[in-house]
N, C-alpha and C positions, 0 to 999 in steps of 0.2 A: 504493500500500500504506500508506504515511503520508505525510502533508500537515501542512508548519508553514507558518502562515498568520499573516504579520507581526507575529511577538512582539517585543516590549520585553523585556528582563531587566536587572534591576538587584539589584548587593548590595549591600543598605542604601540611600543615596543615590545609591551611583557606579549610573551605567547604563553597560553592557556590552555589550547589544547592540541593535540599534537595528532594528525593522520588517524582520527577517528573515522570507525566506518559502523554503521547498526541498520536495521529494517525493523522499521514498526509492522506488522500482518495484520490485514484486517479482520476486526472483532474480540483483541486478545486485550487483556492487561499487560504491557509490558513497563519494566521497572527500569530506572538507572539508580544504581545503589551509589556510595562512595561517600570518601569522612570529606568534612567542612573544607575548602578552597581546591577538589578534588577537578572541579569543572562541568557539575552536574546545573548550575543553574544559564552556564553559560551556552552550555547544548542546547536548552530549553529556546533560549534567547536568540540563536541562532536560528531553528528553525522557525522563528518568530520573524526573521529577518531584522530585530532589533539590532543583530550586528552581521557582518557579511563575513564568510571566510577570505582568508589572502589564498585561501589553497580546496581544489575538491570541490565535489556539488552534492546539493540534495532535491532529490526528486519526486516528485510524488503526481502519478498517474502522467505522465510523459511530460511532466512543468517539472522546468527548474525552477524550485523554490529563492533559491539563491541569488535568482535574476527579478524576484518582487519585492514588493514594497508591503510594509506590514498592514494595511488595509486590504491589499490584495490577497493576501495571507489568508486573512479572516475571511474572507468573500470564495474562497477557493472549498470552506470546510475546516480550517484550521483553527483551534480556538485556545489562549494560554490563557491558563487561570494562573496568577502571577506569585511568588512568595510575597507575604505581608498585603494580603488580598486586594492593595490598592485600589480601592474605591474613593467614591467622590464623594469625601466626609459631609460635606455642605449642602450634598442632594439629600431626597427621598429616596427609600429603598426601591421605590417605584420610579423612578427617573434614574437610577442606576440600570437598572434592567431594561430599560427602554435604551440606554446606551449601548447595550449590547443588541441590540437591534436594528441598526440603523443603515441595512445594503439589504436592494433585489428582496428574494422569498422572506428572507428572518423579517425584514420587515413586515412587508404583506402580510404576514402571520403573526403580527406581533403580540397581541392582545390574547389571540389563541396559546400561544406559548408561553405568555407569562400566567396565563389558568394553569397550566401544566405543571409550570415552577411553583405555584403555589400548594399544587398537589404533593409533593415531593416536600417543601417545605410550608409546612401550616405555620411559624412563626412569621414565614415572611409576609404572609397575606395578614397577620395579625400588625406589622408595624410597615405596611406597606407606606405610610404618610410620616413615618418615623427618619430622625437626618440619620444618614447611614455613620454617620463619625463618633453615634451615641449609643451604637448598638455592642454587644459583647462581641469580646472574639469569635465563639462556635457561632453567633449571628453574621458575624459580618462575611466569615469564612463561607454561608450558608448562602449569602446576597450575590459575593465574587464565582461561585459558582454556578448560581441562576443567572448570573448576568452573562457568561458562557455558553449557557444552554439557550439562552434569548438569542444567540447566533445560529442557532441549528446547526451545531458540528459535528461531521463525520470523523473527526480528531480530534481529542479534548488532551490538555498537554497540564496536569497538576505541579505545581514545584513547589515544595513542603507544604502540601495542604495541615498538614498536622501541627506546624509550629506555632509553640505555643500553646495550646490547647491542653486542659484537661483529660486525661485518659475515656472517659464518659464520652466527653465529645468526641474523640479522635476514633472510638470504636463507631459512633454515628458518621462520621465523616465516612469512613472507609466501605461502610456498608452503602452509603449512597453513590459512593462510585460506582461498586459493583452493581449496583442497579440501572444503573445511567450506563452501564456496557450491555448488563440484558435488553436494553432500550437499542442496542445497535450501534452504540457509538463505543470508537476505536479508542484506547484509555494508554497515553504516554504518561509516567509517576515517575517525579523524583520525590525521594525522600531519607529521610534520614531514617524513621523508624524500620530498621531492615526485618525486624523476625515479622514482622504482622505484614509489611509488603509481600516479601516474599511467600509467605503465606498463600497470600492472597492471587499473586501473579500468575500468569502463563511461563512468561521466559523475563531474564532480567539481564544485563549487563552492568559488571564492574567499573568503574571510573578508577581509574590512580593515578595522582601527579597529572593529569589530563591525555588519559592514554587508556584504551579499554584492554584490562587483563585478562577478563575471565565472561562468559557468556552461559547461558543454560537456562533449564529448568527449573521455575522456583524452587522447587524441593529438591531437584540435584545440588543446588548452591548454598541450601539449607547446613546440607551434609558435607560442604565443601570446607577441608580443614584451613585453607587459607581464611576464607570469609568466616568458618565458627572466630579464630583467632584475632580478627581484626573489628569484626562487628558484632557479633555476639559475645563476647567475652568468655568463652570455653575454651 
């Protein structure tokens, strides 16, 4: 479904990541695991077109991504729910979601889809007139994700949904992913919490130093004595 084929990325002169290559399959969970300045938010970012590689391309359904613009990103099916759920503190929860609507079909649908999102979260329809800068973390977590799905994405791209959060919340967060993948949408995860990721996942790839070491099966990488040692603490 998408193909990143050995990018380079660098900010400024620092280089970040080095000849990575992965395929998201359509329909699956897949994870990028890896410890803190590893280069898992800058992948995200990338396929975001938030930054361009000096090297390599990424494709998805014979576009190169790599050659758009991040509106065009989003209007293609691609949709990043961002770390620190950057939302428009100053808006309503309901004019947040209406930002994620704003091209072609997601528009035309937009009213339709945000019943939807209300369905999946009943606190948001409860502070729908609520400024989003006042709501709790697992709230706002809750808004930055509806505001995704107000795009109608065939790609939904999570980068530590979980930060921060209460354990309560983070097992709710993580179930409603999995339900928004039963819904048909293709689910990219960066995260920090690796046992309940991979858990959860199809396949997952390691980050190190900004370089992918290891690839597999959630549960192969489970059992993986490199990853017990580095991220599980076994």
């Amino acid at each position: 479904m998408l193909k990143v084929n050995n990018i380079d990325v660098f900010y400024g002169d620092l280089q970040v990541l080095w000849d990575v290559s992965f395929e998201v399959r359509e329909g699956e969970i897949l994870v990028l695991i890896g410890a803190n300045g590893a280069g898992k938010s800058t992948t995200i970012k990338t396929l975001s077109s938030l930054l361009t590689p000096a090297k390599g391309t990424i494709e998805y359904g014979g576009i190169r991504l790599d050659q758009q613009e991040p509106h065009e990103i989003i209007q293609l099916g691609i949709v990043h729910v961002p770390e620190g759920r950057r939302l428009f503190a100053e808006m309503s929860v309901e004019e947040n979601l209406i930002m994620g609507s704003l091209y072609g079909e997601a528009k035309a649908k937009r009213y339709e889809t945000m019943e939807h999102v209300f369905e999946l979260f009943p606190r948001m329809k409860e502070r729908r007139k609520q400024m989003a800068g006042t709501l709790s973390g697992g709230e706002q977590q809750m808004a930055a994700i509806g505001r995704g799905l107000m795009s109608l994405p065939k790609i939904m791209m999570f980068d530590e949904p979980s930060l921060g959060l209460a354990p309560i919340l983070v097992q709710e967060i993580f179930e409603m992913i999995k339900r928004i993948k039963e819904e048909g949408v293709t689910i990219l995860l960066v995260e920090q919490n690796v046992t309940q990721t991979l858990a959860m996942c199809d396949r997952a790839y390691v980050l190190e130093n900004g370089r992918i070491v290891l690839e597999g099966a959630g549960s192969e990488l489970m059992e993986n004595e490199q990853v017990k040692e580095a991220f599980l603490g076994i």
